[in-house]
Backbone bond lengths (Angstrom), bond angles and torsions (degrees), N, CA, C in turn:
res aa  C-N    CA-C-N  psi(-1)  N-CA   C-N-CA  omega(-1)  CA-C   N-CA-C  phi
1 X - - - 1.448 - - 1.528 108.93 -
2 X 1.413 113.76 143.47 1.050 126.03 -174.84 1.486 120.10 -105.65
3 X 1.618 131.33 130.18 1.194 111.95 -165.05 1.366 111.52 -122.07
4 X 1.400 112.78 110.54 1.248 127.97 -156.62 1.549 102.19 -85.88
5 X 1.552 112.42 144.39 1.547 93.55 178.55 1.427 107.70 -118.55
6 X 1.582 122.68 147.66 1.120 123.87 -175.77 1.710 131.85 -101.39
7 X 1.334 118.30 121.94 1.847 89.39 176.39 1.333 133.55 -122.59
8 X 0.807 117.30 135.28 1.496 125.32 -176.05 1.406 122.26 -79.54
9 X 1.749 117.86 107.02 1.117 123.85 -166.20 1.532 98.93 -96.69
10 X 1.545 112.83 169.92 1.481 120.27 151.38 1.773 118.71 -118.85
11 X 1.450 110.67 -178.60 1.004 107.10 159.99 1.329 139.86 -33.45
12 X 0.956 120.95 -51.48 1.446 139.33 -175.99 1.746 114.76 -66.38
13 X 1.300 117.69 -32.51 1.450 139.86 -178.83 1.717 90.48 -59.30
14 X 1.700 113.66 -65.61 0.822 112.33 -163.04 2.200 114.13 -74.11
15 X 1.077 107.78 -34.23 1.266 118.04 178.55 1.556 108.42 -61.04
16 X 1.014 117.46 -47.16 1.697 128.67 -176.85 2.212 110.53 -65.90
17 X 1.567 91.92 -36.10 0.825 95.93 176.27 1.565 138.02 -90.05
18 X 1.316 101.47 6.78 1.465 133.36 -173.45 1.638 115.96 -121.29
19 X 1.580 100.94 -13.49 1.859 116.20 167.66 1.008 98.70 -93.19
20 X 0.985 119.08 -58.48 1.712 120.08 -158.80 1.755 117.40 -107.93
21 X 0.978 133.03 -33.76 1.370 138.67 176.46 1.667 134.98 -80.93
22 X 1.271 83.37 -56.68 1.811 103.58 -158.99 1.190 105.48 -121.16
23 X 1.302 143.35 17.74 1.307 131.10 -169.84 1.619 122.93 -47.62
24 X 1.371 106.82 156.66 1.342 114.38 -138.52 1.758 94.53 -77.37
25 X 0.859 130.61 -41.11 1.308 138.06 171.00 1.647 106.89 -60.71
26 X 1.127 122.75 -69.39 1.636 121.93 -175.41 1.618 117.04 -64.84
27 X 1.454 117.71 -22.69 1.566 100.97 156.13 1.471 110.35 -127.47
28 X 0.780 167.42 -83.69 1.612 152.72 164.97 1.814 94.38 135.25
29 X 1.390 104.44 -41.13 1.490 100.61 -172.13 1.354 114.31 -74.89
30 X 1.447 118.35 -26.94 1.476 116.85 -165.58 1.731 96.65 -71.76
31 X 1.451 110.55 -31.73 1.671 103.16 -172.71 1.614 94.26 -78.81
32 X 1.013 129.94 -59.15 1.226 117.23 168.71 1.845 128.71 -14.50
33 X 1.241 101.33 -62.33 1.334 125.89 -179.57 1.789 105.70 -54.87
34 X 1.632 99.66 -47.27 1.581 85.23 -159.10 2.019 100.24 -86.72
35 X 1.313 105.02 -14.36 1.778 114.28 167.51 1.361 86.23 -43.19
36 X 1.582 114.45 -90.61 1.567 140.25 -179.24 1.967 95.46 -9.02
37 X 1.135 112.56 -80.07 1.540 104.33 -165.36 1.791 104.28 -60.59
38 X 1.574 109.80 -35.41 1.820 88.37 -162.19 1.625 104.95 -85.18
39 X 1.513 118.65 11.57 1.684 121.49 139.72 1.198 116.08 -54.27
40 X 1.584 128.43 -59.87 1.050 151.25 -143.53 1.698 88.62 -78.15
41 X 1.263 114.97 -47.19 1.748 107.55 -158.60 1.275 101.31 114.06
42 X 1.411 145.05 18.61 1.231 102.76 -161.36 1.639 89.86 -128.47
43 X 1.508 119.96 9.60 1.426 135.42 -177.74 1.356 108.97 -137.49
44 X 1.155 118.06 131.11 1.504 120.93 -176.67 1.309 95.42 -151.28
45 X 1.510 111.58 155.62 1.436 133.17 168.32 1.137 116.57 -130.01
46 X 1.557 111.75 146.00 1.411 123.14 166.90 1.114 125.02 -58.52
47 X 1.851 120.57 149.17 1.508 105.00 171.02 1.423 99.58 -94.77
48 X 1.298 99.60 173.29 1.955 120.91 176.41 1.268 109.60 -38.08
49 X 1.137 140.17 158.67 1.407 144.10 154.81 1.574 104.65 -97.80
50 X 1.312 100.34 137.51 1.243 125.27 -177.55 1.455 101.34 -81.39
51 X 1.522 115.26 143.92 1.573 126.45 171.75 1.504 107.56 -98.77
52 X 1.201 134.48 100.20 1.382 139.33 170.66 1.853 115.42 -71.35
């Protein structure tokens, strides 16, 4: 058995990383890449929190 590891991003992972890093135009592959894993299972995100 193989033990795959999983990570759990938030909002902010992705926002920070789309201001400042990876923008969607200048690398194309990294969004690619992380689509590619959260098929796979191996990237997941939280949903919103609700304000009660």
């Amino acid at each position: 058995m193989v033990d795959v590891i999983t990570y759990v991003l938030d909002a902010n992972v992705f926002i920070e990383a789309a201001r400042r890093y990876y923008a969607f135009d200048l690398v194309p592959a990294f969004w690619r890449a992380l689509i590619e894993h959260a098929i796979q299972g191996r990237v997941l995100s939280i949903d919103r929190i609700g304000m009660a």
